[in-house]
C-alpha positions as CSV (number, residue, x, y, z in Angstrom):
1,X,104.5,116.0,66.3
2,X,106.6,116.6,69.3
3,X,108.5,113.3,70.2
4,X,108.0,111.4,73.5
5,X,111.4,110.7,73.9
6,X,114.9,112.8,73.8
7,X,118.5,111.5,73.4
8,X,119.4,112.7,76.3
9,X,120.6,110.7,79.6
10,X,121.1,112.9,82.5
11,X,119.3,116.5,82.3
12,X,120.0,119.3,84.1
13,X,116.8,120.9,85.3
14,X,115.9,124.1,87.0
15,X,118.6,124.8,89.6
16,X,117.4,127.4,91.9
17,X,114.7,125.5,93.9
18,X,117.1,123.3,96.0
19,X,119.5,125.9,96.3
20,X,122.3,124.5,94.1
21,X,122.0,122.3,90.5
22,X,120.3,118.9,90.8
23,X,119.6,116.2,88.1
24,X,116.7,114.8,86.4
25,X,117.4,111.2,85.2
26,X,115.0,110.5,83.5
27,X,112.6,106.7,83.6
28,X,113.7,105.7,79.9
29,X,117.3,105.4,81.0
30,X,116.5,103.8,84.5
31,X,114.1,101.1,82.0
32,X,117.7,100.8,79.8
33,X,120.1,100.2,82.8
34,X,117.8,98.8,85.9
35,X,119.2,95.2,87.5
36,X,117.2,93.7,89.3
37,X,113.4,95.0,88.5
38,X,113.4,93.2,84.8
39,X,114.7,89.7,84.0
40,X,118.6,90.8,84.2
41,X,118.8,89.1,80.1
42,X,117.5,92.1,78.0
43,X,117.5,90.1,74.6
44,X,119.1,90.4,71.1
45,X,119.9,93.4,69.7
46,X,117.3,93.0,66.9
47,X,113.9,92.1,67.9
48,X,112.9,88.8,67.3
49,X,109.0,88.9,68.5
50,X,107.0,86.6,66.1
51,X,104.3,89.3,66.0
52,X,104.9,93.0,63.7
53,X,104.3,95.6,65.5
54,X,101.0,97.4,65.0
55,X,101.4,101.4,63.1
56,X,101.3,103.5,65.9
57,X,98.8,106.1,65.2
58,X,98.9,109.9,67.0
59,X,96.2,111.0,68.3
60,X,97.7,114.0,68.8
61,X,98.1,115.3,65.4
62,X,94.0,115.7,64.8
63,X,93.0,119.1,65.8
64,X,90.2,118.0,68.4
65,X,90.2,115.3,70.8
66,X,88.0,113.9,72.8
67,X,88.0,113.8,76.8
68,X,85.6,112.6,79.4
69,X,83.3,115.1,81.6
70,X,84.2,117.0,85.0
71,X,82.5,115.0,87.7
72,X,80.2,116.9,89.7
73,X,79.6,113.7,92.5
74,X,82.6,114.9,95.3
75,X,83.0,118.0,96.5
76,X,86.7,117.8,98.1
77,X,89.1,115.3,96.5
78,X,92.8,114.6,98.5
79,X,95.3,112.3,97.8
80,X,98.5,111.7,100.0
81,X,101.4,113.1,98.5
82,X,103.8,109.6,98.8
83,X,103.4,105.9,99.8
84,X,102.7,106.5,103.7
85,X,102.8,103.0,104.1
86,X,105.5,100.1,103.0
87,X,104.9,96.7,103.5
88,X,107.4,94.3,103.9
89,X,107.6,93.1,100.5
90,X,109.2,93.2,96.6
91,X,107.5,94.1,93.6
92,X,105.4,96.1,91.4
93,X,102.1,96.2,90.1
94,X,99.9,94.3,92.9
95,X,96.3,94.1,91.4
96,X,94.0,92.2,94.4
97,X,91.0,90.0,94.5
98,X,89.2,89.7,98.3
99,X,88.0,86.0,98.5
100,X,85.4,84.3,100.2
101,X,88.1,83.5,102.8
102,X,88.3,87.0,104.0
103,X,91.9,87.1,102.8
104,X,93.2,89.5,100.3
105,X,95.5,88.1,97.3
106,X,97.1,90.1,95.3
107,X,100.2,89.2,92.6
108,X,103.2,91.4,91.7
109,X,105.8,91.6,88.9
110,X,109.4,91.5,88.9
111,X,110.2,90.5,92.7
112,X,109.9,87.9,95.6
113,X,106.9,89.2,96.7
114,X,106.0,88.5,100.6
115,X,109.3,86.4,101.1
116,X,112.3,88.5,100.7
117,X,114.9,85.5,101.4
118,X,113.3,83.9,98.2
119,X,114.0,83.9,94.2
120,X,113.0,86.8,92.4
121,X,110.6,85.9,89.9
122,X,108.7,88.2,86.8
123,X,105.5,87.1,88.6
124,X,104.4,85.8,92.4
125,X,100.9,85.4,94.1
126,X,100.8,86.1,97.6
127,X,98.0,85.7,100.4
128,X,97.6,89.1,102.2
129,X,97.1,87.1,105.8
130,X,96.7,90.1,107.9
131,X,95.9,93.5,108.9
132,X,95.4,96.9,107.4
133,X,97.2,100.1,105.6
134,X,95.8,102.2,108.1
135,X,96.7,99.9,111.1
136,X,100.4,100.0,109.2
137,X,100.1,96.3,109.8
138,X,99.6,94.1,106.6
139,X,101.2,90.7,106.7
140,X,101.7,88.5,103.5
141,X,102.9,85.0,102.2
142,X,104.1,84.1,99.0
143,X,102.2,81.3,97.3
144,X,103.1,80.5,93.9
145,X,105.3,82.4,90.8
146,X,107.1,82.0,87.7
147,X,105.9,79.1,85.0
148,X,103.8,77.8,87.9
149,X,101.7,81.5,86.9
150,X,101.3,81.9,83.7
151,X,103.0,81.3,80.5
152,X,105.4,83.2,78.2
153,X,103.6,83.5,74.8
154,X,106.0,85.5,72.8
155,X,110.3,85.3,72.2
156,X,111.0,84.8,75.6
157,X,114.6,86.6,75.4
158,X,112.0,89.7,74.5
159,X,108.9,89.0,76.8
160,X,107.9,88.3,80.4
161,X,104.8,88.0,81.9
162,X,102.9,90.7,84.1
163,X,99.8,90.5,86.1
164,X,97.1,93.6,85.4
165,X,94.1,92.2,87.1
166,X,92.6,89.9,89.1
167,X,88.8,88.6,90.6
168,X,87.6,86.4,93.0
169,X,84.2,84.8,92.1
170,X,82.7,81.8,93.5
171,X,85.2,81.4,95.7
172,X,88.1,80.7,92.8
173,X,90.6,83.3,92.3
174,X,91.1,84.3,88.4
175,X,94.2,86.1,87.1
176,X,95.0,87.8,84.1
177,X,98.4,87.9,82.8
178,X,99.8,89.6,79.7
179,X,103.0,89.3,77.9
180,X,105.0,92.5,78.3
181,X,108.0,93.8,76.6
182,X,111.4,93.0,78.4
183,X,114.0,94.5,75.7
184,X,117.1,95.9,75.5
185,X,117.1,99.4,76.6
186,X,114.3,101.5,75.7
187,X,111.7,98.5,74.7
188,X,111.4,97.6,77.7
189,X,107.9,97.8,79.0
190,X,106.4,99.3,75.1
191,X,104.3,97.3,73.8
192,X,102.0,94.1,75.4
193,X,101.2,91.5,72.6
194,X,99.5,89.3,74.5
195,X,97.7,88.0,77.1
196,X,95.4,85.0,78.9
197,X,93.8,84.5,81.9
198,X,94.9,81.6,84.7
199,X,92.3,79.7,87.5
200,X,93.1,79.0,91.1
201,X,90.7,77.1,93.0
202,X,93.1,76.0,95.6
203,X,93.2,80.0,96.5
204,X,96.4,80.7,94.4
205,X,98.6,77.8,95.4
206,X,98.1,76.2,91.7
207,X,97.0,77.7,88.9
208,X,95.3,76.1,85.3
209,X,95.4,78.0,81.9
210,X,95.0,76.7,78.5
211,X,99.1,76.2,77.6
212,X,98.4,75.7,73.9
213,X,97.3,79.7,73.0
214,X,96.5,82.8,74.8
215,X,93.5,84.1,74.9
216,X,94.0,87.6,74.0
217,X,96.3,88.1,71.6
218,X,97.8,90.4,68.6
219,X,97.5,93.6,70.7
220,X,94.0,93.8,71.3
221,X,92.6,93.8,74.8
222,X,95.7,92.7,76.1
223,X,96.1,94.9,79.3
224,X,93.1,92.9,81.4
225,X,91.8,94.3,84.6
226,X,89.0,92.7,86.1
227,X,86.2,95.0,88.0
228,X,86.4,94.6,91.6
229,X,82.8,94.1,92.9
230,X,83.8,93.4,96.7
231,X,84.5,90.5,98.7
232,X,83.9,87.3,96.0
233,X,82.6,89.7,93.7
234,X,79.5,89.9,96.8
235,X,78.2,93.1,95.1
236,X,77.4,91.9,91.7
237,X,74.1,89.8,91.1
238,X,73.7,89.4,87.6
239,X,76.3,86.2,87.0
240,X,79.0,87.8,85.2
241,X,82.1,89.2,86.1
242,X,83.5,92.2,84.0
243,X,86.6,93.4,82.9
244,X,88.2,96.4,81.5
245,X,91.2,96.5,79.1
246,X,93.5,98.4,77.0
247,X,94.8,97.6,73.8
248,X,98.1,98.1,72.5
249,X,100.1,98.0,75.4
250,X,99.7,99.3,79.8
251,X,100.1,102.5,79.1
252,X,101.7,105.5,76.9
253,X,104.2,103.5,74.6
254,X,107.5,105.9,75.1
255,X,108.9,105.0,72.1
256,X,105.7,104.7,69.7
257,X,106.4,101.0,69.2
258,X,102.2,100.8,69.2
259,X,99.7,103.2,69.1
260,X,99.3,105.1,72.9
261,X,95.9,103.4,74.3
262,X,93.4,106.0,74.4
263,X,89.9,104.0,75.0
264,X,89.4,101.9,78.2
265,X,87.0,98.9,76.6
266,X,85.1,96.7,78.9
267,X,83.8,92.9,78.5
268,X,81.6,90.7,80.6
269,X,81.5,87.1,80.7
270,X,79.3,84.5,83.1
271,X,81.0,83.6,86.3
272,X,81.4,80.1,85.5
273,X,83.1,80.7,82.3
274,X,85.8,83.0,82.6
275,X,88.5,80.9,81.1
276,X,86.0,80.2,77.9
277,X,86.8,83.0,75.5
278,X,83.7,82.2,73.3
279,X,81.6,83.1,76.4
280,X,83.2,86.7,76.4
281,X,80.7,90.0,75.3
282,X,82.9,93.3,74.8
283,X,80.7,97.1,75.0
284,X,79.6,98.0,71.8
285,X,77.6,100.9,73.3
286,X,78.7,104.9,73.5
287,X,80.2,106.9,75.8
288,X,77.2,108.0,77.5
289,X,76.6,104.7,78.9
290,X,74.1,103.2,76.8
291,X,74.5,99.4,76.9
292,X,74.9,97.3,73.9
293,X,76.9,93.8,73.8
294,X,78.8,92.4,71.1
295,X,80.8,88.7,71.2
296,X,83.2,90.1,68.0
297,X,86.2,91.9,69.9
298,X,86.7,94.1,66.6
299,X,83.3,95.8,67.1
300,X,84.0,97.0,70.4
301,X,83.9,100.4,71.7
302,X,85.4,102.0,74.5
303,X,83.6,103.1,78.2
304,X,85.7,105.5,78.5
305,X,87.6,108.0,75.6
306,X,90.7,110.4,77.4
307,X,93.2,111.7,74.3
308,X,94.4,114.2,76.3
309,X,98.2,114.2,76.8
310,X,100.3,115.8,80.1
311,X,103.4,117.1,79.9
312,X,103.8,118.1,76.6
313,X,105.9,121.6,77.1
314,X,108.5,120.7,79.0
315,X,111.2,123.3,80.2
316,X,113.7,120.9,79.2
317,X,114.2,117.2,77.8
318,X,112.2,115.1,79.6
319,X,111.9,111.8,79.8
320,X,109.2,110.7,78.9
321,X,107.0,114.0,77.8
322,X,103.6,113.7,75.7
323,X,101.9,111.0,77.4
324,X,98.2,109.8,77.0
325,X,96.6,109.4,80.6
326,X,94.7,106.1,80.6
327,X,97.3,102.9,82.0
328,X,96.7,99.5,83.8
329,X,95.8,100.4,87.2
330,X,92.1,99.3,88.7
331,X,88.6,99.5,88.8
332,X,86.5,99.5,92.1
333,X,83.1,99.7,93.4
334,X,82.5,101.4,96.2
335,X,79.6,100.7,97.6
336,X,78.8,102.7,99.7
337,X,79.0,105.7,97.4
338,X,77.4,103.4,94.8
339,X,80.6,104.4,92.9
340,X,82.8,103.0,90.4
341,X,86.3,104.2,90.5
342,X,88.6,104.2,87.6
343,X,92.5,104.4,89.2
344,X,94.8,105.7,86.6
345,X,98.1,107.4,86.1
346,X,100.6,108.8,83.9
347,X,104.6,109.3,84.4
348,X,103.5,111.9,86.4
349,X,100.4,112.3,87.2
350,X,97.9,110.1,88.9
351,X,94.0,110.6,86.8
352,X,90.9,109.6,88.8
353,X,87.3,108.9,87.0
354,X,83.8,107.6,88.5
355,X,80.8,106.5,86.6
356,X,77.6,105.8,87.9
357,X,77.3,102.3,86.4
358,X,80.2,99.7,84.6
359,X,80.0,101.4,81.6
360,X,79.3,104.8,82.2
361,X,79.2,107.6,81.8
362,X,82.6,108.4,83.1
363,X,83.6,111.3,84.1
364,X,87.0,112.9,85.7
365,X,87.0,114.0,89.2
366,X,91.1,114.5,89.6
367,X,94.2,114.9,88.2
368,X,96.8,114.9,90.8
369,X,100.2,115.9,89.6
370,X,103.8,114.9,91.0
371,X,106.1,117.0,88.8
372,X,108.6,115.7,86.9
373,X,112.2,113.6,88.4
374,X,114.1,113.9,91.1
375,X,111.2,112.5,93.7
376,X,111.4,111.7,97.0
377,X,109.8,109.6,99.7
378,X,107.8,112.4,100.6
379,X,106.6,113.2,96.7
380,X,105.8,110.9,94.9
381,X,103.8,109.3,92.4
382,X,104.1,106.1,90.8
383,X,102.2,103.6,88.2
384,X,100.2,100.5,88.1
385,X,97.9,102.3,90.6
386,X,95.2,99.7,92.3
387,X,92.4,100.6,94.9
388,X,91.4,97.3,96.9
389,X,87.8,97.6,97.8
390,X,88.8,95.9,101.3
391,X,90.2,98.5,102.2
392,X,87.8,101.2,101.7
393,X,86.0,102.5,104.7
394,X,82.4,101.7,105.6
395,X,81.1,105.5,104.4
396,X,83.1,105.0,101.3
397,X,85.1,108.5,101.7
398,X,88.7,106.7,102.3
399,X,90.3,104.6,99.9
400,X,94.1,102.8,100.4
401,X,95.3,102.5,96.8
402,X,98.9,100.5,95.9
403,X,101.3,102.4,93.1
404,X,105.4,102.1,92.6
405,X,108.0,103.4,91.2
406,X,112.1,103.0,91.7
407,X,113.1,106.2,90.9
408,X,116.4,107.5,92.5
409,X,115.6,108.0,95.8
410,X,112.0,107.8,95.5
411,X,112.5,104.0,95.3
412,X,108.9,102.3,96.6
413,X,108.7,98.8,95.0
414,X,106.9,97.0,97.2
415,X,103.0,96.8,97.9
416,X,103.1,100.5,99.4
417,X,99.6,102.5,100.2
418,X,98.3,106.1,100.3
419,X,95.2,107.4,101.1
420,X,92.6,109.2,98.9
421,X,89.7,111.0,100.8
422,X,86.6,112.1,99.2
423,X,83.4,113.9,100.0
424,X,80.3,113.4,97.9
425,X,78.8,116.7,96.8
426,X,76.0,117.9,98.7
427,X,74.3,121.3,97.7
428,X,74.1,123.6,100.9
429,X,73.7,127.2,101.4
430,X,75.7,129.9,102.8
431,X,74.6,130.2,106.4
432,X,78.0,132.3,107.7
433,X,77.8,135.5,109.3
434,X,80.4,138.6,108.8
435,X,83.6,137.5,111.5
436,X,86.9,137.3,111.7
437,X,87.2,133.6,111.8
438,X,89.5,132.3,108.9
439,X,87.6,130.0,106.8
440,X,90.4,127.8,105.7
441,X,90.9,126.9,109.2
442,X,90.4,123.3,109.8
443,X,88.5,124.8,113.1
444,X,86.1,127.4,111.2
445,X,84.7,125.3,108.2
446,X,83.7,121.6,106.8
447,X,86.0,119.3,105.2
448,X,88.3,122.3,104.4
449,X,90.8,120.6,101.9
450,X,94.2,122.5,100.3
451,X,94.2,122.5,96.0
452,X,96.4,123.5,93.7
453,X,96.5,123.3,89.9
454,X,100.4,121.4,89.8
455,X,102.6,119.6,92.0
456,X,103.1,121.1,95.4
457,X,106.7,120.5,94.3
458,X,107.7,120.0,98.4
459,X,105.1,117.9,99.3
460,X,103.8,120.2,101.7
461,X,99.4,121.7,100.7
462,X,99.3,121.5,104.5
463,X,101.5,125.1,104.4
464,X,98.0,127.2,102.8
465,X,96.1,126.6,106.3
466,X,98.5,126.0,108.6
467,X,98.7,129.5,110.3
468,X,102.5,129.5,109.7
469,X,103.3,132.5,107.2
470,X,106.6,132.2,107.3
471,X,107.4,129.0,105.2
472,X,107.1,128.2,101.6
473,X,106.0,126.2,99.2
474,X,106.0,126.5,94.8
475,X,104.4,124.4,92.3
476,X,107.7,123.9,90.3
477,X,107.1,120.9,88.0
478,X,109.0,121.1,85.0
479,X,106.5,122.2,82.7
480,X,105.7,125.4,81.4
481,X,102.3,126.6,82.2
482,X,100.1,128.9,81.0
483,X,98.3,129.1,84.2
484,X,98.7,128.5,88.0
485,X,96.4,128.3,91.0
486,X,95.9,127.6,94.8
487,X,93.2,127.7,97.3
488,X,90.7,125.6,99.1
489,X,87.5,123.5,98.5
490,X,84.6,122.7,101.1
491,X,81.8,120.2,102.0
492,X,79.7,123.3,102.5
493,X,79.0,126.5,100.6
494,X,80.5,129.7,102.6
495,X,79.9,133.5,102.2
496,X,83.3,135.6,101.5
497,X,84.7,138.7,100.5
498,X,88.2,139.0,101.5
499,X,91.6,136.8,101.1
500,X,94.9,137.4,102.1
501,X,98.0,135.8,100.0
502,X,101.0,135.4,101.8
503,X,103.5,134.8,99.2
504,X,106.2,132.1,99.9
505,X,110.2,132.4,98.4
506,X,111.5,134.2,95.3
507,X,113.6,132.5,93.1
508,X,115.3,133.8,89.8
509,X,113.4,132.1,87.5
510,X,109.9,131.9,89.2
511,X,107.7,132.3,92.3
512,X,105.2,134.8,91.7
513,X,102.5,135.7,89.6
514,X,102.7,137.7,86.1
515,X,98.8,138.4,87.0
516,X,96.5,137.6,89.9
517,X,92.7,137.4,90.6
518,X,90.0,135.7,92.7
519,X,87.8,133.0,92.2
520,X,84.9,131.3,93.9
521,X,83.8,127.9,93.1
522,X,79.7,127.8,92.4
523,X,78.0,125.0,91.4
524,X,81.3,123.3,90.1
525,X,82.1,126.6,87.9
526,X,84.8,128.5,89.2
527,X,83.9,132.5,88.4
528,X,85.5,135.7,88.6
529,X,85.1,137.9,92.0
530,X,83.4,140.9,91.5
531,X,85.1,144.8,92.2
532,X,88.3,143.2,93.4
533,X,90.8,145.5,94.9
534,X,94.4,144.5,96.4
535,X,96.3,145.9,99.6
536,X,99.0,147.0,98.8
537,X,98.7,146.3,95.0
538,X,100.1,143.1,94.0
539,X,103.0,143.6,91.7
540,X,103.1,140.9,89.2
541,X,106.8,140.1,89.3
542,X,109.2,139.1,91.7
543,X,109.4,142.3,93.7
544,X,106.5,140.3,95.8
545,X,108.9,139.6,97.8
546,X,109.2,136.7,100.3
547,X,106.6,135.7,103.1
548,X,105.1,139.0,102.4
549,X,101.0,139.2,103.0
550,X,98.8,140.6,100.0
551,X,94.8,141.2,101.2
552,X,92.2,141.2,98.0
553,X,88.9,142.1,98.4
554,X,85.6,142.0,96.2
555,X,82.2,142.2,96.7
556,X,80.4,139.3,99.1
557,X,80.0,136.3,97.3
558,X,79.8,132.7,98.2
559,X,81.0,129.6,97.1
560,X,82.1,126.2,98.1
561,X,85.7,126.6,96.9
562,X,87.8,129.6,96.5
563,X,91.4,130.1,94.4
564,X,93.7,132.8,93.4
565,X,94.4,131.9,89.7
566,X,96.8,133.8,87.0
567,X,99.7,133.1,84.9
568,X,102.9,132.2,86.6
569,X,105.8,133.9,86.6
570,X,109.5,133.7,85.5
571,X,111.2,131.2,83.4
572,X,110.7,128.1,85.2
573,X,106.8,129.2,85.3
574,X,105.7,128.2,88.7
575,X,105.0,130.6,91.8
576,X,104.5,130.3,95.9
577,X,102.9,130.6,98.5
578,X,103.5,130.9,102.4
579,X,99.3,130.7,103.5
580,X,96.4,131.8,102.1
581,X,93.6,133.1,104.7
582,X,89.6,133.7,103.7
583,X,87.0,135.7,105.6
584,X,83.7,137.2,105.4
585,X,84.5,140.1,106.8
């Protein structure tokens, strides 16, 4: 089994993309050496938690594993490369309940929240009091934290507490709250042991809990986030609130302390009973969404099965590599779409699923990679990734979602927003005629939206359609792929038979194609061009050359996405591009 974690502290990664060497430091080090962002006493040198850990099992030994669908429901999918907006605040984590109040409240971990002249605490409530990520306006106040929030359940010199979800129903605000790993050096942040859930009715001033037991507890079902169903849970009218949770701990466990959570599970209970755990149901159903209900927790079954892992061939030590995708982030409905959006991440990667109902099917409509460390304020990715449903639009097709990080200069620890724009798939036909308009013009087609398989490692997709050949951008990473694509995807289906790769800057170990060839997206398959042909030939190593134009053309097709697709070249195993133009010619 390849391991999750390597000795190393600061790695030296590829060095010709910035122009000189830079350095990867990697998360598991930051987690051993951070002030600040975890209770500053790390514990004993011998763990002293009054629970064994469970025997972490890997699922990546078995031969097959199971994953979720490719959603067919959007067309075009973007998600801002970095936090475009920074609020005023300290903290990570952030999951939200809209109340009755029109107000937003939302808790975070490990900061002072909306009042940086106050304590730091491992847990604060705040009242969002005002305005809007795309207004670059939100306002806050801090209302409560620390033992007034939740208690400790677990060795407190090894545990704190972290918030993972929250509801409003009835006009009470509920919050769950789990017991998280706090150790020296790498245990920090491993494994989550337990968890309960707390009651506001004085809209997060005061919270009650039961102080004598949690209610979740020996691993199982202890990362709790509760389904956001709108403003006081408007949206739902069959008297229960839901909740999805993980078992083992919020995400990948680094260091295998517990097994990696692999299954998202979901519960209901009635509105009026949250706190009564003998109220609670858990899925027993399959992962086709067929319904069944069970009130013993060790017959449940998941919603949603992911055991794929990202960033397992690394081009060097990397910190941490081999991760399982599915982490505490959020679940939304969006109405309008009639939608119910999954928000999750991994060290690098944010992972995106819908379903048409609570419990499924769910299906996979992104995976949005960052690449791995250094990031930046302009690339970036980020964890504990939650989607308010105030904040998406009145079509449904933008969403403001919260994540963090605080690595290096990519520091965003606060509640920080980017966008996520969507287009629900609509089957059209091809009404184009022959032109010489460019079809990834903004100007000459519908919802025209930039794609690539990795990271665009600068931050820059905008560089495809821009009409500026002489720039660059590569999909360096730090991985070592097989295979490597850019191009475009539409709102409506287009008739084409000619692209034109501009290639962006060459680089000793990477930048260009070992192989190239067209694709056209139809009907969500993405298929070979027919009879293609390339002016002048494309060469398939780095004598491509930089900023210099390559025209392929194949028989008239059509499609509602288009890609040039191949394996990547070099020994970092990433290539670039300048712009990429399409025509029906």
């Amino acid at each position: 089994m390849k391991a999750k974690w390597k000795g190393a502290s600061v790695l030296v990664t590829s060095a010709v993309l910035l122009g000189s060497s830079f350095y990867n430091i990697s998360p598991l080090d930051a987690i051993a050496g951070i002030t600040g962002k975890i209770d500053q006493q790390y514990g004993k040198d011998k763990l002293n938690n009054n629970k064994p850990y469970p025997n972490a099992r890997k699922s990546n030994q078995r031969e097959t594993i199971v994953t979720p669908e490719e959603s067919t429901f959007f067309s075009t999918v973007s998600v801002e490369e970095n936090a475009s907006y920074r609020t005023a605040s300290d903290g990570d984590l952030w999951p939200a309940a809209w109340s009755d109040d029109d107000k937003l409240y939302a808790a975070n971990g490990d900061g002072k929240g909306f009042d940086l002249n106050g304590p730091w605490a491992d847990i604060v409530v705040n009242q969002i009091t005002g305005g809007h990520p795309a207004t670059r306006n939100i306002t806050g106040t801090r209302l409560s934290s620390g033992y007034q929030v939740g208690s400790v359940w677990n060795d407190p010199n090894e545990y704190n507490r972290k918030p993972t979800g929250m509801v409003s129903a009835g006009g009470n605000l509920y919050l769950a709250v789990q017991d998280l790993n706090k150790g020296g050096g790498w245990r920090a942040f491993n494994d989550a042991p337990s968890a309960t859930i707390l009651k506001s009715t004085d809209k997060g001033k005061t919270w009650t809990w039961d102080k004598e037991k949690p209610m979740f507890d020996d691993y199982i079902f202890t990362t709790i986030m509760f389904l956001d169903y709108g403003k006081d849970s408007e949206n739902n009218s069959d008297g229960y609130v839901y909740a999805y949770g993980l078992d083992y701990n919020w995400r990948d466990s680094f260091i295998d302390s517990v097994p990696d959570p692999t299954g998202l599970y979901l519960a209901r209970v009635p509105k009026d009973s949250i706190q009564d755990r003998s109220k609670w149901e858990f899925y027993s159903g399959d992962l086709k969404g067929e319904a069944k209900w069970t009130k013993n927790i060790k017959q449940k079954k998941p919603v949603l099965q992911d055991e794929r892992r990202v960033y397992s061939n690394t081009l060097s030590a990397t910190n941490p590599d081999n991760s399982t995708v599915l982490s505490q982030g959020s679940v939304v409905y969006n109405k309008p779409l009639n939608r119910y959006i999954y928000t999750s991440w991994t060290e690098f990667t944010f992972e995106f699923y819908e379903s048409p109902t609570p419990y499924g099917p769910w299906k996979r409509f992104l995976s949005k990679d960052f690449g791995v460390y250094p990031w930046n304020l302009n690339h970036n990715g980020g964890y504990g990734v939650v989607m308010p449903s105030k904040y998406i639009s009145d079509d449904g097709t933008e969403m403001w979602m919260n994540s963090n990080t605080f690595m290096g200069a990519a520091t965003v620890y606060n509640l920080a927003f980017r966008k996520l724009k969507v287009t629900p798939y609509v089957k059209t036909e091809p009404t184009n005629e022959s032109s010489d308009n460019n079809l990834a013009l903004p100007t000459n087609s519908k919802d025209v939206t930039p794609i690539s398989k990795y990271s665009a490692h600068f931050a820059n997709l905008k560089y495809l359609n821009d009409g500026n050949k002489n720039q660059s951008e590569d999909n360096w990473n730090g991985e070592r792929k097989q295979e490597d694509w850019w191009g475009y995807t539409w709102s409506q289906a287009y008739n084409m038979n000619k692209v034109v790769y501009t290639t962006g800057n060459m680089y000793p170990d990477g930048g260009w194609f070992d192989n190239i060839k067209v694709q056209v997206r139809q009907n969500f398959k993405w298929v070979d061009v027919e009879n293609l042909q390339g002016t002048p030939a494309y060469p398939n190593n780095n004598t491509a050359g930089r900023n210099q134009s390559y025209t392929f053309t194949f028989d008239k097709t059509w499609g509602d996405g288009v890609r040039i697709i191949g394996a990547p070249g070099g020994a970092a195993t990433f290539t670039s591009i300048g712009e990429l133009e399409v025509y029906n010619k």
